[in-house]
Biotite code that builds the C-alpha atoms (Angstrom):
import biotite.structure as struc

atoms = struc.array([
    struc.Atom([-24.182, -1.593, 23.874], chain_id="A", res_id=1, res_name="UNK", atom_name="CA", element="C"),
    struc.Atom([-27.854, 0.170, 22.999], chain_id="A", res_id=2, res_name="UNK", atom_name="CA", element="C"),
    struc.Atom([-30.672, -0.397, 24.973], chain_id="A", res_id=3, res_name="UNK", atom_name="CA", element="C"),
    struc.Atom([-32.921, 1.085, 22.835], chain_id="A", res_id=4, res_name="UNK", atom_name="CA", element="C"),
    struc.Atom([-34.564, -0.667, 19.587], chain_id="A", res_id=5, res_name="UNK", atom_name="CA", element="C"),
    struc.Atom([-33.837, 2.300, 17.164], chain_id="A", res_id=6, res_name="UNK", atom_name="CA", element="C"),
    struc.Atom([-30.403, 2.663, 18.642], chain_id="A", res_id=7, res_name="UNK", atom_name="CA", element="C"),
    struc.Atom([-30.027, -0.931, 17.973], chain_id="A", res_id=8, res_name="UNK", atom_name="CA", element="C"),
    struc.Atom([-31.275, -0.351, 14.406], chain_id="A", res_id=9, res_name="UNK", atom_name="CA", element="C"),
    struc.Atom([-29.101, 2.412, 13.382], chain_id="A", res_id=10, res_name="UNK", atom_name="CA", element="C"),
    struc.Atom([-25.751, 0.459, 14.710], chain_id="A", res_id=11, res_name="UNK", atom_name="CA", element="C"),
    struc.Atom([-26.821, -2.601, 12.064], chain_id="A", res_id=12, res_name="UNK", atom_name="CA", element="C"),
    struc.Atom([-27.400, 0.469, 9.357], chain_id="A", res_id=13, res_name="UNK", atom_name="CA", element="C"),
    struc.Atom([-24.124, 2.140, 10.484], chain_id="A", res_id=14, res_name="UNK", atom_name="CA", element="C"),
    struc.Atom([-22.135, -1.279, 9.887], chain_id="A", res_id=15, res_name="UNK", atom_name="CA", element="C"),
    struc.Atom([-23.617, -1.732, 6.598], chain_id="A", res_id=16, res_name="UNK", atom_name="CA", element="C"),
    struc.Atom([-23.019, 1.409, 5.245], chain_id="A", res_id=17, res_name="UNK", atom_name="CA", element="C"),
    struc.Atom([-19.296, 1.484, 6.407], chain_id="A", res_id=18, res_name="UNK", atom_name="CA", element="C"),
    struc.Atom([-18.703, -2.098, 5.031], chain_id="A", res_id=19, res_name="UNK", atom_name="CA", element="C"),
    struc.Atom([-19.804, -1.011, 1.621], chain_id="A", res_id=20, res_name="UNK", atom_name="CA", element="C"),
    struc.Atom([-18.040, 2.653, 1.814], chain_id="A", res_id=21, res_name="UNK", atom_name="CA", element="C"),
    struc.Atom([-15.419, 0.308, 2.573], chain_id="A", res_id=22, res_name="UNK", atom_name="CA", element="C"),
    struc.Atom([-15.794, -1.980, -0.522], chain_id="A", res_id=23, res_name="UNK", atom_name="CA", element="C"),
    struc.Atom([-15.782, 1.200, -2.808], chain_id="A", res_id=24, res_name="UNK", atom_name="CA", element="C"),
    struc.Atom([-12.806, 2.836, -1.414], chain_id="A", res_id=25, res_name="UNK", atom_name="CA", element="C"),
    struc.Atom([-11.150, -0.553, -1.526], chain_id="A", res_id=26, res_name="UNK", atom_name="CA", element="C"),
    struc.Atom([-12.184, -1.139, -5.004], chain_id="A", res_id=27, res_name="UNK", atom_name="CA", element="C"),
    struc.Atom([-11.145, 2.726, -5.920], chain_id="A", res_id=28, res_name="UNK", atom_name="CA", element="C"),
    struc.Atom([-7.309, 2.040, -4.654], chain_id="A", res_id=29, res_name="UNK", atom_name="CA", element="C"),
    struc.Atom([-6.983, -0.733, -6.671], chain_id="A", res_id=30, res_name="UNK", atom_name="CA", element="C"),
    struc.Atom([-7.929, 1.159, -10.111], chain_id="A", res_id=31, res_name="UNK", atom_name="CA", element="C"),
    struc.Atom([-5.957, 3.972, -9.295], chain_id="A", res_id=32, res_name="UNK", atom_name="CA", element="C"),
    struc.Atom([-2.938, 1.877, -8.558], chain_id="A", res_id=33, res_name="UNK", atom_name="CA", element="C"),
    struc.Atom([-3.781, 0.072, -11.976], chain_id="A", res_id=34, res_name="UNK", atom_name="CA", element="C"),
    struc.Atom([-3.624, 3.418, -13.691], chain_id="A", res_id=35, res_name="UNK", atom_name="CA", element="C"),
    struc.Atom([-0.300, 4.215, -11.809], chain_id="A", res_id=36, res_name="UNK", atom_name="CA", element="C"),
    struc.Atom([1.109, 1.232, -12.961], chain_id="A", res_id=37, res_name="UNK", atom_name="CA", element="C"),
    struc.Atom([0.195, 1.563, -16.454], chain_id="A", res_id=38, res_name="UNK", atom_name="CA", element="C"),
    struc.Atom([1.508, 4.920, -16.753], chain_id="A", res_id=39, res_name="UNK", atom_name="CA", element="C"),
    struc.Atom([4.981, 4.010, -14.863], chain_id="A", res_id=40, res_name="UNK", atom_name="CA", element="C"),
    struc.Atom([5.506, 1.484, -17.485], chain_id="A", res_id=41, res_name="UNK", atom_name="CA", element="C"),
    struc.Atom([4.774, 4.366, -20.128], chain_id="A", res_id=42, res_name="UNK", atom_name="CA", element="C"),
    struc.Atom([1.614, 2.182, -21.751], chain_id="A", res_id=43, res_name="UNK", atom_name="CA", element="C"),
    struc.Atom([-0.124, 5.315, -22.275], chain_id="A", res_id=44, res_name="UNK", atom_name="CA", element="C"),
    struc.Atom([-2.922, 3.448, -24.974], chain_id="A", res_id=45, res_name="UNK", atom_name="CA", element="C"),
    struc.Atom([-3.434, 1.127, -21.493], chain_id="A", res_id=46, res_name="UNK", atom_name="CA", element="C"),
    struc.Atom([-3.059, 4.052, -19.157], chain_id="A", res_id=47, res_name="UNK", atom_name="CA", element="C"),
    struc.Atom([-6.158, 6.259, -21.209], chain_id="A", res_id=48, res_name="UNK", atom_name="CA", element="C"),
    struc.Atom([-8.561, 3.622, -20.638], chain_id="A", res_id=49, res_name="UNK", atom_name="CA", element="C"),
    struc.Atom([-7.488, 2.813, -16.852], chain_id="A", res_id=50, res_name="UNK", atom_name="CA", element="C"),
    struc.Atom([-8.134, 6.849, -16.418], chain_id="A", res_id=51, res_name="UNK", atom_name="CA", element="C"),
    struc.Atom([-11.172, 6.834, -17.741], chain_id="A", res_id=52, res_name="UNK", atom_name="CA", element="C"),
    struc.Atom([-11.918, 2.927, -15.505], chain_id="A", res_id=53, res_name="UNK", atom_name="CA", element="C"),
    struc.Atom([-10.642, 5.683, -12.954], chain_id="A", res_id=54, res_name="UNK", atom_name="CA", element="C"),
    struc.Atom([-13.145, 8.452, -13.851], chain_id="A", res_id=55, res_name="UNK", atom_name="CA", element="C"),
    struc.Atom([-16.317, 5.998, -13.867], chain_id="A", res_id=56, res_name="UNK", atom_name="CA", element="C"),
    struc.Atom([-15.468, 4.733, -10.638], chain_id="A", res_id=57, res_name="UNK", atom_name="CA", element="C"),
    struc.Atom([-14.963, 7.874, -8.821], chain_id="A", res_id=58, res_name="UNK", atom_name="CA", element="C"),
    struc.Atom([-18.134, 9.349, -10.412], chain_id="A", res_id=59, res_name="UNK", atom_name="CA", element="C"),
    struc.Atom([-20.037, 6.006, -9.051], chain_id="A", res_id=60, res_name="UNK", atom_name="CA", element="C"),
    struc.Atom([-18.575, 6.531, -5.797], chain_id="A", res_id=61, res_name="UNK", atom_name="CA", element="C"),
    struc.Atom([-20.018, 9.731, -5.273], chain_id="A", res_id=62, res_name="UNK", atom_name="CA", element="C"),
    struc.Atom([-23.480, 8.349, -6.580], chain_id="A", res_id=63, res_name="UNK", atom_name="CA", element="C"),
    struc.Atom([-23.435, 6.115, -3.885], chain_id="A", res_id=64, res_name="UNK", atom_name="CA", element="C"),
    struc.Atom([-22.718, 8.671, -1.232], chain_id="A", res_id=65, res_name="UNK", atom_name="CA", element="C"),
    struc.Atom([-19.142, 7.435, -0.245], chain_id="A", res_id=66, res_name="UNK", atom_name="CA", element="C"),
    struc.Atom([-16.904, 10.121, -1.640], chain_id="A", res_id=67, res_name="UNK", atom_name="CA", element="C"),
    struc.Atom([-18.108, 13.993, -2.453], chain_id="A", res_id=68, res_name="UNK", atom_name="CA", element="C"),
    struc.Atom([-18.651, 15.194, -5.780], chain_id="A", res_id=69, res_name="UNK", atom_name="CA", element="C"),
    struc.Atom([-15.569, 18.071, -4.896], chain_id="A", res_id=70, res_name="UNK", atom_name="CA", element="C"),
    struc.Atom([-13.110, 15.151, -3.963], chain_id="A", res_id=71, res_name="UNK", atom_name="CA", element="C"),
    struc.Atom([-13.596, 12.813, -7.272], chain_id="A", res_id=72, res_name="UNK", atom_name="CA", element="C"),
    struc.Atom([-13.572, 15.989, -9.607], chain_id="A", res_id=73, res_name="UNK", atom_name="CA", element="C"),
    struc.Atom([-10.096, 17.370, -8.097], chain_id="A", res_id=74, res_name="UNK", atom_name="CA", element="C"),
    struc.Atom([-9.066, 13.531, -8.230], chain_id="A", res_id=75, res_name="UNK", atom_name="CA", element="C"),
    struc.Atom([-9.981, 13.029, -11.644], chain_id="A", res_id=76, res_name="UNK", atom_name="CA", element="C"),
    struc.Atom([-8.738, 16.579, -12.279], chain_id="A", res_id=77, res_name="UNK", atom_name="CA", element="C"),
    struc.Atom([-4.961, 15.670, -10.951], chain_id="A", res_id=78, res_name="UNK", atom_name="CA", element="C"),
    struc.Atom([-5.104, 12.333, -12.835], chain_id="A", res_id=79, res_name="UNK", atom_name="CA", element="C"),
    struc.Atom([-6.188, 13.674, -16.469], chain_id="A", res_id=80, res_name="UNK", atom_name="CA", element="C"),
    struc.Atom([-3.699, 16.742, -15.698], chain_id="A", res_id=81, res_name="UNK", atom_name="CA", element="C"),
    struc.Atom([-0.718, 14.137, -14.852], chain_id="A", res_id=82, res_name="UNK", atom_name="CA", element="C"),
    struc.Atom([-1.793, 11.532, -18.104], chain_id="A", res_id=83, res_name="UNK", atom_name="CA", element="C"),
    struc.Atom([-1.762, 14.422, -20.070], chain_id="A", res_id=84, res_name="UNK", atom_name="CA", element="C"),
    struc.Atom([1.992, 15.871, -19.386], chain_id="A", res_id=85, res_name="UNK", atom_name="CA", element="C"),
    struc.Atom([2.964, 12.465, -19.364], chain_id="A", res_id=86, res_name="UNK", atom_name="CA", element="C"),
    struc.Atom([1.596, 11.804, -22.970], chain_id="A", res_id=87, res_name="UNK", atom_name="CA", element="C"),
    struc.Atom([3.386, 14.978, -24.531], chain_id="A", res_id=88, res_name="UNK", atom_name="CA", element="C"),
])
């Protein structure tokens, strides 16, 4: 356990920052599964609006610091790339 004040500081910062990286990610599985599950059932009308869900929350993800801007793109990248040779 820290001594120090700071130290003491940056563990309460630490825990709130990983709580609410976990929250996103969390919140990010579950859309993504939604979109899987959409496009397993062949909805595709339900499965282009749970990719772009998908799209909204990666891009808010990496606003908020919990995912890089590199990671969401290639996600998003795969995702649109998969809908899309699905749909034709």
């Amino acid at each position: 356990m820290a001594n120090i004040k700071s130290a003491k500081k940056r563990i309460r910062v630490i825990d709130k920052k990983t709580a609410r990286n976990r929250r996103v990610k969390n919140h990010l599985k579950a859309v993504l599964k939604n979109f899987e599950a959409a496009m397993a059932q062949g909805d595709f009308e339900e499965a282009k609006i749970k990719l772009a869900l998908a799209e909204k929350k990666l891009m808010q993800a990496v606003s908020k610091g919990t995912l890089h801007k590199n990671t969401a793109s290639r996600k998003v990248s795969r995702l649109t790339k998969r809908f899309n040779s699905e749909v034709k």
